[in-house]
C-alpha positions as CSV (number, residue, x, y, z in Angstrom):
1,X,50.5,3.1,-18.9
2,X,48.0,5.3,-20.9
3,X,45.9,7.7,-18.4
4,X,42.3,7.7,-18.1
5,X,40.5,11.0,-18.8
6,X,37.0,12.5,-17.8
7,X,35.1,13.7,-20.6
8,X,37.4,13.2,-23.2
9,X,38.3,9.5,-22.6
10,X,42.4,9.7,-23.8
11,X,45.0,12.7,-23.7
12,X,45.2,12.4,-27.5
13,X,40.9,13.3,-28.1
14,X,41.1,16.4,-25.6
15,X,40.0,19.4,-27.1
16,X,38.7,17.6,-30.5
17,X,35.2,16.7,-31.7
18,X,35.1,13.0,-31.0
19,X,33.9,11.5,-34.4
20,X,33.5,7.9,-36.0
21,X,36.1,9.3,-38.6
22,X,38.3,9.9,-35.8
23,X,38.6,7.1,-34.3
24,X,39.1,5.2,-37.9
25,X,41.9,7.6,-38.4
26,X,43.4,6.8,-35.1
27,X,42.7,3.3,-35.0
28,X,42.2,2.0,-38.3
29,X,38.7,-0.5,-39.0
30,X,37.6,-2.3,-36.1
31,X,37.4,-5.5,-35.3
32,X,33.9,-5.5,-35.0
33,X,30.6,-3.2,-35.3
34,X,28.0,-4.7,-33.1
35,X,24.6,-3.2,-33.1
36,X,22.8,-3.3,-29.3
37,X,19.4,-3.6,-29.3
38,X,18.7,-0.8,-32.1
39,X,20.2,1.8,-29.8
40,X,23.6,1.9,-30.6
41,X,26.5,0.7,-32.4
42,X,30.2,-0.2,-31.1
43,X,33.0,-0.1,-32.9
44,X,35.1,-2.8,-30.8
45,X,39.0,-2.6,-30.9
46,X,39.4,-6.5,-29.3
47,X,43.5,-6.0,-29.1
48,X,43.7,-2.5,-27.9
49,X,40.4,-3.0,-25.2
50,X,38.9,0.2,-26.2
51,X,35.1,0.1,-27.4
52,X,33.4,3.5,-29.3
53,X,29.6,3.5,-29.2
54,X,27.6,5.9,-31.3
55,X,24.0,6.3,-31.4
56,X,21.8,4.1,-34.3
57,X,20.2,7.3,-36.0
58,X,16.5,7.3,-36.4
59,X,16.4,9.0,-39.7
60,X,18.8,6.3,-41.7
61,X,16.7,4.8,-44.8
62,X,17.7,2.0,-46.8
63,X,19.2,2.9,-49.8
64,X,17.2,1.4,-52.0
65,X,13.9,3.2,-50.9
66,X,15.1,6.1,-51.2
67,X,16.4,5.6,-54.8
68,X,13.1,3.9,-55.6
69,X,11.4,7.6,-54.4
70,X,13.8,9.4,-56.9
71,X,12.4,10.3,-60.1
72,X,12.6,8.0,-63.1
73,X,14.8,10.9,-64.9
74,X,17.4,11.0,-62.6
75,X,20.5,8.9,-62.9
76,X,21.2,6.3,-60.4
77,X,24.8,7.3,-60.4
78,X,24.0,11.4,-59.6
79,X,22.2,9.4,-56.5
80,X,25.3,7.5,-55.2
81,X,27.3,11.0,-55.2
82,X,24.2,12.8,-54.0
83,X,24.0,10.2,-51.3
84,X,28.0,9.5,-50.4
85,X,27.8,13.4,-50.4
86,X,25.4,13.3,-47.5
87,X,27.1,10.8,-45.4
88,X,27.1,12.3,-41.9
89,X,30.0,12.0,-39.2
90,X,28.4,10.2,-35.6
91,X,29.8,11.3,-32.4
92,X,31.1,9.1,-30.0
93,X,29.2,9.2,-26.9
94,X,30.6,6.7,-24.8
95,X,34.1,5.1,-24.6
96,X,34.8,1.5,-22.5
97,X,37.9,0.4,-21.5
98,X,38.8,-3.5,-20.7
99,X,41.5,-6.0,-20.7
100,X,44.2,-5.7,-22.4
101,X,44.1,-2.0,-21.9
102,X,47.2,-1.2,-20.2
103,X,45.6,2.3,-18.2
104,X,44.9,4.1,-14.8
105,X,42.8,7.2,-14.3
106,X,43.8,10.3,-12.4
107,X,42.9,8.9,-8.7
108,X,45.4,6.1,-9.9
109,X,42.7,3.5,-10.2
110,X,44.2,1.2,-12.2
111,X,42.3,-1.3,-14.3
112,X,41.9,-5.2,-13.2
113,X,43.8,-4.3,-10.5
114,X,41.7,-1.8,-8.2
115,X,38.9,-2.9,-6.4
116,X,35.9,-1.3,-6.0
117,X,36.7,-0.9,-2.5
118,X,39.4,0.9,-3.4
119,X,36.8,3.4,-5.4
120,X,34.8,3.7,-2.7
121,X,37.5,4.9,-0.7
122,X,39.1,7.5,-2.7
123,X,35.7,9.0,-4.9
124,X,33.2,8.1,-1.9
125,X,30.4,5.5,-1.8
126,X,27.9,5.9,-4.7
127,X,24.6,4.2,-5.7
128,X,24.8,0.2,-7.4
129,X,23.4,-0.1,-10.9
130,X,23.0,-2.8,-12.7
131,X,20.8,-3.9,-15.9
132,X,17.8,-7.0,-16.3
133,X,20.7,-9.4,-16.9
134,X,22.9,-8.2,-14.0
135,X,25.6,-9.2,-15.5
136,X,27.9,-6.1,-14.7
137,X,27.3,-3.9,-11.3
138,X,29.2,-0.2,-11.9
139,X,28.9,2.6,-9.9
140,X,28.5,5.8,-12.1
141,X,30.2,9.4,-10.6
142,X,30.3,12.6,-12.7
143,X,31.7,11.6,-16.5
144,X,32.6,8.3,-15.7
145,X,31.9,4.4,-14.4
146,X,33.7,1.2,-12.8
147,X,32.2,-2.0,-13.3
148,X,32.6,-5.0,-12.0
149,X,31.7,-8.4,-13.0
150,X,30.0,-11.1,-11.7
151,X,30.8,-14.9,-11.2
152,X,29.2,-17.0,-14.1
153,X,28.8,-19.9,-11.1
154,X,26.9,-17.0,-8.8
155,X,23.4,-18.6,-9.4
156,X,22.3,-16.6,-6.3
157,X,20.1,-13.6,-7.8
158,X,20.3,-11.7,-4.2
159,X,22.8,-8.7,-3.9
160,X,26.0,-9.1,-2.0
161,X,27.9,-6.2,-1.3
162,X,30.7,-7.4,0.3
163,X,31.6,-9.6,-2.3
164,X,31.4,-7.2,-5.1
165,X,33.6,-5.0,-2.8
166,X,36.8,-7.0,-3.4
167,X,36.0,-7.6,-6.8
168,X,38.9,-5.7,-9.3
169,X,37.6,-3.2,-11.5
170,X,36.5,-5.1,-15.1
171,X,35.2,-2.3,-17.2
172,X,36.2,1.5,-16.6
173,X,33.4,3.8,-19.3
174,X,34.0,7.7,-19.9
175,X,30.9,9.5,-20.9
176,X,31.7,12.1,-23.8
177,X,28.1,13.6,-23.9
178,X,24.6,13.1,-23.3
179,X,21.6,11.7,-25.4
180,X,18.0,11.5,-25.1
181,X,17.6,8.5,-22.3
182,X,20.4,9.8,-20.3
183,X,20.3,8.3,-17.3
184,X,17.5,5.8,-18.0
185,X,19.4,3.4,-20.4
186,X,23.1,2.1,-20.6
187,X,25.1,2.5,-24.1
188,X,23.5,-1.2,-24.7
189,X,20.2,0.0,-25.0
190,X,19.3,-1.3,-21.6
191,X,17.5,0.0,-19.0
192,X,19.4,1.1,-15.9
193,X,18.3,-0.5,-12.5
194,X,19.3,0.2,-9.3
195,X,18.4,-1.6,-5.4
196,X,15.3,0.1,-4.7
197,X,13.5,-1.9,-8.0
198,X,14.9,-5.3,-6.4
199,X,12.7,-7.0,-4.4
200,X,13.7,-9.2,-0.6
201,X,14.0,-12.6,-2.6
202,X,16.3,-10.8,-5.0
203,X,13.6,-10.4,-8.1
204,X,11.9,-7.6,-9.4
205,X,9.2,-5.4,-8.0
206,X,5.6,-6.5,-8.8
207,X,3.9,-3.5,-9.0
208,X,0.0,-2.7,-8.1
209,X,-2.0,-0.1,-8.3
210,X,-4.2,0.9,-5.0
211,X,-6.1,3.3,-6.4
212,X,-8.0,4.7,-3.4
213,X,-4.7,5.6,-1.7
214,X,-3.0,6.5,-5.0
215,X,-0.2,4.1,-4.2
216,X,1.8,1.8,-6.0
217,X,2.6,-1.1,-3.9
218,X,4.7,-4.4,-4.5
219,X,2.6,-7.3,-4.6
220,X,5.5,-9.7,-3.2
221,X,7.3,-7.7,0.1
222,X,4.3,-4.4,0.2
223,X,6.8,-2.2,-0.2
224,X,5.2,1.3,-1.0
225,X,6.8,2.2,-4.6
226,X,4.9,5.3,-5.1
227,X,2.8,7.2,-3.2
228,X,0.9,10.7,-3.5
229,X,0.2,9.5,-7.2
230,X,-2.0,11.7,-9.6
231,X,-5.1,10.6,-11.3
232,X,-5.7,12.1,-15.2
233,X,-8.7,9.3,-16.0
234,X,-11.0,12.3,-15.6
235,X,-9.8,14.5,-17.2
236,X,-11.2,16.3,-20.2
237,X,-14.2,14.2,-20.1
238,X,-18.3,15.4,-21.2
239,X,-20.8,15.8,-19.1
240,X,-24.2,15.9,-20.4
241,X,-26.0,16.6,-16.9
242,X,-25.9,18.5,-13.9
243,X,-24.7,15.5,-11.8
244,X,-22.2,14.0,-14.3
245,X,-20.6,17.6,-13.9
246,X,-21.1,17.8,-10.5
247,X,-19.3,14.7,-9.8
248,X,-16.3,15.5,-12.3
249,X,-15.4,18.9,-10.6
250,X,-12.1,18.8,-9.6
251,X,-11.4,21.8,-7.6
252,X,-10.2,22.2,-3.7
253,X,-9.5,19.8,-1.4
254,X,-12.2,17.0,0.1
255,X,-15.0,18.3,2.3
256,X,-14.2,16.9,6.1
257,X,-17.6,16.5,8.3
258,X,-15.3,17.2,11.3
259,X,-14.8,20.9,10.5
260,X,-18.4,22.5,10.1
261,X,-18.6,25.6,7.6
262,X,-15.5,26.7,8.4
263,X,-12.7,25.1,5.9
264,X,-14.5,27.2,3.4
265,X,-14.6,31.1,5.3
266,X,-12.8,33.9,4.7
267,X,-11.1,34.8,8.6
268,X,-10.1,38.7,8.5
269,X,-7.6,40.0,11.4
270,X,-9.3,41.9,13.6
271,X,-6.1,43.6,15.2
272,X,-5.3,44.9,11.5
273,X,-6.0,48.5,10.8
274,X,-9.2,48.7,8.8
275,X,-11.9,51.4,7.7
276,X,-14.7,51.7,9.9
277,X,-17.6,50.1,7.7
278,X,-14.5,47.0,7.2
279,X,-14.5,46.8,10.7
280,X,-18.3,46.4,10.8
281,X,-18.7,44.0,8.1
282,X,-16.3,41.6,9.8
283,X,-18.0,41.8,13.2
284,X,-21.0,41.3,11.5
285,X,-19.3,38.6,9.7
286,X,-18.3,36.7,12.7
287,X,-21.5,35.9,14.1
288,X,-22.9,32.5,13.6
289,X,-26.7,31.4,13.2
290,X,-27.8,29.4,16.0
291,X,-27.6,26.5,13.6
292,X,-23.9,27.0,12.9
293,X,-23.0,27.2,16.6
294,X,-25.1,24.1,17.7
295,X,-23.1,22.0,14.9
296,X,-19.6,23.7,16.5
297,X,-20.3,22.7,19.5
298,X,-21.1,19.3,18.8
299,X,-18.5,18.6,16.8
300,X,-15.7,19.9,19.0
301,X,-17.7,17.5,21.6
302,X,-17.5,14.7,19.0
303,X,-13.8,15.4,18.3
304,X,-12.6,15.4,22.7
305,X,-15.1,12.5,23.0
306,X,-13.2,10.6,20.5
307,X,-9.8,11.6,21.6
308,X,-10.5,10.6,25.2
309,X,-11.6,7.2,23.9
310,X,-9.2,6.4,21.1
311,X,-11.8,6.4,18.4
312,X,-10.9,6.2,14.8
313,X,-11.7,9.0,12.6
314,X,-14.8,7.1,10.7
315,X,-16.1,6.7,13.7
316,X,-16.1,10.3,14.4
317,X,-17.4,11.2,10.6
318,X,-20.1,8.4,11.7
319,X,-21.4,10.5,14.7
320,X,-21.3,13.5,13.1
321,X,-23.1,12.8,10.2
322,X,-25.6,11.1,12.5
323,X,-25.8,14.0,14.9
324,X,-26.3,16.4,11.7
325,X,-29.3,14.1,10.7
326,X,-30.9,14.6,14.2
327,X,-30.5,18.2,13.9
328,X,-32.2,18.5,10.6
329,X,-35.0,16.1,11.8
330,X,-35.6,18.3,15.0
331,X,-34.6,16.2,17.5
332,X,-32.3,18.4,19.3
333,X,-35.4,20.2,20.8
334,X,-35.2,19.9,24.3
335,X,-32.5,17.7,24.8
336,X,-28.9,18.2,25.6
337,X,-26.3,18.8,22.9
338,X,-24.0,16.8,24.7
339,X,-26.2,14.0,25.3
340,X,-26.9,14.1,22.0
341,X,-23.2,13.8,21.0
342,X,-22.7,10.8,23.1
343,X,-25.7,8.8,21.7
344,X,-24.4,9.2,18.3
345,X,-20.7,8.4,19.4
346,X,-22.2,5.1,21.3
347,X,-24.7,4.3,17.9
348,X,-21.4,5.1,15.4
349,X,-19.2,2.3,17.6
350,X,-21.6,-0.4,17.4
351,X,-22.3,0.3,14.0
352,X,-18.2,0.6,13.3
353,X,-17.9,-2.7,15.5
354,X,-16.0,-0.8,17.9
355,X,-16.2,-1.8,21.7
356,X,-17.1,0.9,23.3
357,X,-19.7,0.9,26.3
358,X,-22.3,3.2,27.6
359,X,-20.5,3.5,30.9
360,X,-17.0,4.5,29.4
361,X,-18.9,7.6,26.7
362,X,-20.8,8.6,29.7
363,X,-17.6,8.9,32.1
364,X,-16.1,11.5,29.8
365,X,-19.2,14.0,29.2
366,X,-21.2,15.8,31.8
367,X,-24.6,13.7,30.6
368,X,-26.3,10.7,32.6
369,X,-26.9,7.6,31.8
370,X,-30.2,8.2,31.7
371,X,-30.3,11.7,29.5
372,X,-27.6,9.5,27.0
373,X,-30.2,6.3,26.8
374,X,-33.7,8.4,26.5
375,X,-31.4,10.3,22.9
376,X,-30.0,7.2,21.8
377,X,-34.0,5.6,22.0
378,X,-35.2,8.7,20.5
379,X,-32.4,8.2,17.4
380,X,-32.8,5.0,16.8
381,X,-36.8,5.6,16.8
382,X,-37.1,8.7,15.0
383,X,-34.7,8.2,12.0
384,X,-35.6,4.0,11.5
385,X,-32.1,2.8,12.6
386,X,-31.8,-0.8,13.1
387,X,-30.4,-1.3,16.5
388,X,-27.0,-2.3,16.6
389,X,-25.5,-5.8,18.5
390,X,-22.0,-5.5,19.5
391,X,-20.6,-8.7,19.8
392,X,-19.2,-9.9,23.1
393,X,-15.9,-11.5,21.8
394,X,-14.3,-8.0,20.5
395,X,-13.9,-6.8,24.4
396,X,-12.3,-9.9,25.7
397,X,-9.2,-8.6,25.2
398,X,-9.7,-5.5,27.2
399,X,-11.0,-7.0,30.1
400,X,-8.4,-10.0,30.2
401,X,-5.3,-7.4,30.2
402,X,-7.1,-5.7,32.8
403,X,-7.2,-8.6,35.4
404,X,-3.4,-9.7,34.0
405,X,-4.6,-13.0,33.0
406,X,-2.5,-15.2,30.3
407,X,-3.5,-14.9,26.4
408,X,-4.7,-18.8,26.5
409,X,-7.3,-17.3,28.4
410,X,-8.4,-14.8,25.9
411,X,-8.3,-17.5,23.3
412,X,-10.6,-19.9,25.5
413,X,-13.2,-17.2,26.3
414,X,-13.6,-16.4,22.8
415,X,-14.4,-20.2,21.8
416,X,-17.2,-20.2,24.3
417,X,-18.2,-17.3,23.2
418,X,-18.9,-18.1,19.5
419,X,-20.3,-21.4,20.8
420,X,-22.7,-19.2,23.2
421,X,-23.8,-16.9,20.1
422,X,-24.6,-20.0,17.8
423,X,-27.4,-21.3,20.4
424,X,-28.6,-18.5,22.3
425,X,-29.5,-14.5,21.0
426,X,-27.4,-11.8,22.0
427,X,-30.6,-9.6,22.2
428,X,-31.9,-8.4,25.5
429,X,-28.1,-9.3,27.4
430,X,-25.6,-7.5,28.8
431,X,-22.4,-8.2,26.7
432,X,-20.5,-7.3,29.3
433,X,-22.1,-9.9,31.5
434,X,-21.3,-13.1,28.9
435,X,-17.7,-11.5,28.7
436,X,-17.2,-11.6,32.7
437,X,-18.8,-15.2,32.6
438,X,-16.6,-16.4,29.8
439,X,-13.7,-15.2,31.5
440,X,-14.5,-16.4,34.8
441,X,-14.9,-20.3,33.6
442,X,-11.9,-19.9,31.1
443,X,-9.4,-18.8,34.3
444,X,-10.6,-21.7,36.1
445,X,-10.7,-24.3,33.2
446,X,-6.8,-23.2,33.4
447,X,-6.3,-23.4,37.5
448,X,-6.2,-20.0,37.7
449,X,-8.0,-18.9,41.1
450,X,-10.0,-15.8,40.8
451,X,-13.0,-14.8,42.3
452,X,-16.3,-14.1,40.9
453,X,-16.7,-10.4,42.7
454,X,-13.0,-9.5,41.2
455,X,-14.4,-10.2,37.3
456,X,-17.3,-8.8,38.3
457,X,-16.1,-5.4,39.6
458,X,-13.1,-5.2,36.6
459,X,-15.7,-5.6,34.4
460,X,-18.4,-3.3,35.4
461,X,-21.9,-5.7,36.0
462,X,-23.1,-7.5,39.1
463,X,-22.5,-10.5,41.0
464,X,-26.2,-11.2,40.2
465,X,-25.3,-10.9,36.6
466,X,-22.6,-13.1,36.6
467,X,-23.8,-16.1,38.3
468,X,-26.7,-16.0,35.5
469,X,-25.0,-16.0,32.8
470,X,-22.7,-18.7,34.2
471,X,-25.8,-20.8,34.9
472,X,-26.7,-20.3,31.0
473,X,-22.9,-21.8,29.4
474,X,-22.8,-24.2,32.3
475,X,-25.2,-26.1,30.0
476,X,-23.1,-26.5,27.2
477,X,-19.7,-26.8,28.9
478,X,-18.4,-29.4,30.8
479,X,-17.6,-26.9,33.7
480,X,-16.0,-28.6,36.9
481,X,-14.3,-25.9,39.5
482,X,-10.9,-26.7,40.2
């Protein structure tokens, strides 16, 4: 049995410049020249099992264009020498090995015979690759590639490992050099594909651009493809005004509300041995304006406030942005800072349809009730907000986990909820108080003995409260206490 060499392909081509010329001196004309895809060419030996593939040169003209671009005094037989004169040797690039190729490499993995277990085992586990076609599956290690084949009655397009595993080896290929689309396209031409461009159901990636994340994401299983992705559509574009070119710079990274004049100052160690007028300067440098220390405050406030209360960040750009727009008005005169901060966070989560109630912002700051209301009048009243409704339904949730009650309650109260907002306003009404009462008939509807002063103190209102509101859906429910 003949041996199987890396980068040289047989024991008789070591050491030599692996040529077309070659190979017809060692093996006579093939049986075949097949051209693959305008890539490449192979020169098949069908009775040996040895293929040669050389690269389809770019440059390669028809003869008869060129002659036709010769002058008219030439002869066209000082052409046909000029031309046979030129003729240039093509180096083999890749050699493949199949049946009846009587041969075993150096790890004695012997071909048709050797599984790809058996490859695994003695060159370690590499990466599948397969083409559009997947007709082969090889696994590709330094200088050289086992294939094997798969089942022309597999209709099944999904991968399956284990079966390939047991598979003999039907294709053993020794690279010789490398070309232009190394590693990006087979010696057919094709393009290489491995298991990360499969989808679940077997199939291709369908790839789609989100281009606010700068993400590439597959339509079918949302499998993120690409991520951290860089936009050029700007680039090298005209402005022809101040804010066309004001809105095309491209330079630093994106202003954040939460961190006030700061992300852009220059912070010089004090410890570090320095010149007296240095050491001036930066003390000098380190004092803030009464402006920039209000806005610190506040939004250190804003950013524990929201921690506390699990806020998202919009929310928190919300209130800040709200709380700067205060501050420019003059609306801070007088008033607290943190009440301030508060009315903003309460005004940002009903804008941001975030549940969130005046009790639970004022439970974390040092501010009344009171204080928090008379800013969050004064905000709304100053800078022509429209008042914001939060809608009952979003808090159902909270309050049914916090009595341990059974998710077909949540659903229920929710239903007669919606029903309640279609034929009565929201406007004027606790929404805490239509949560308790939806609660309260939903648990009964179901069996489920409760009592109105337990809803009543889990959720924060009065007995009072409740027992009005109940009066209100009892006429348009069918309510009957178990």
């Amino acid at each position: 049995m003949e041996i199987i060499i890396r980068d040289f392909g047989l024991r008789k081509f070591q050491s030599k410049k692996v040529t077309d010329k070659l190979v017809l001196k060692s093996y006579n004309d093939p049986d075949k020249i097949i051209l693959h895809n305008s890539f490449s060419y192979e020169m098949k030996y069908i009775k040996v099992g040895i293929s040669f593939f050389y690269l389809k040169e770019k440059e390669n003209v028809d003869l008869e264009s060129k002659i036709s671009k010769k002058k008219k005094s030439e002869k066209p037989e000082d052409e046909k020498l000029k031309l046979k004169k030129k003729k240039e040797e093509f180096k083999i690039f890749v050699i493949g090995f199949v049946a009846p190729f009587p041969g075993h490499t150096k790890d004695d993995i012997i071909l048709n015979t050797s599984s790809m277990e058996d490859v695994f085992k003695k060159l370690g586990k590499g990466n599948w690759i397969t083409t559009l076609d997947r007709k082969y599956w090889w696994v590709e290690y330094s200088g050289i590639s086992f294939y094997v084949e798969k089942e022309e009655d597999d209709s099944s397009e999904l991968f399956n490992e284990e079966m390939l595993l047991k598979k003999p080896i039907h294709r053993i290929t020794v690279s010789l050099m490398e070309y232009e689309d190394f590693g990006i396209k087979n010696e057919y031409g094709r393009e290489k594909l491995n298991l990360d461009d499969f989808c679940i159901n077997g199939k291709l990636h369908e790839p789609i651009l989100d281009s606010k994340k700068a993400e590439s994401i597959c339509a079918k299983c949302g499998l993120v493809l690409s991520e951290r992705m860089i936009s050029m559509e700007n680039s090298g574009q005209r402005a022809f005004s101040t804010e066309e070119r004001n809105k095309r710079e491209q330079h630093g990274s994106p202003m954040n509300p939460l961190m006030p004049d700061m992300q852009l100052s220059t912070m010089i160690d004090k410890r570090a041995p320095m010149p007296e007028l240095l050491r001036k300067a930066v003390k000098w440098d380190s004092r803030y304006t009464w402006k920039q220390r209000n806005m610190i405050q506040a939004t250190s406030e804003i950013k524990r406030i929201g921690e506390l209360l699990n806020l998202p960040k919009h929310v928190k750009i919300y209130a800040v942005n709200l709380y700067r727009k205060a501050f420019q008005k003059g609306l801070l005169k007088g008033r607290s800072i943190k009440a301030m901060v508060a009315a903003s966070l309460y005004y940002a989560c009903g804008a941001e349809k975030i549940p969130r109630t005046l009790g639970e912002i004022a439970n974390v700051t040092d501010s009344t009730k009171h204080n928090i209301t008379k800013c969050y009048q004064s905000l709304i009243k100053e800078l022509n907000l429209p008042s914001p409704t939060v809608l009952p339904g979003l808090s159902v949730s909270k309050y049914v986990t916090e009595l341990k009650l059974d998710y077909r309650i949540q659903i229920l109260a929710g239903k007669i909820l919606n029903t309640y907002e279609k034929r009565y306003t929201l406007s004027g009404k606790d929404p805490k108080g239509l949560v308790a009462a939806a609660i309260y008939i939903a648990a009964h509807h179901h069996g489920i003995k409760i009592s109105q002063t337990k809803v009543s103190r889990s959720v924060g209102i009065t007995e009072v409260t409740l027992r009005n509101r109940l009066n209100e859906m009892k006429k348009f429910i069918n309510y009957k206490k178990s």
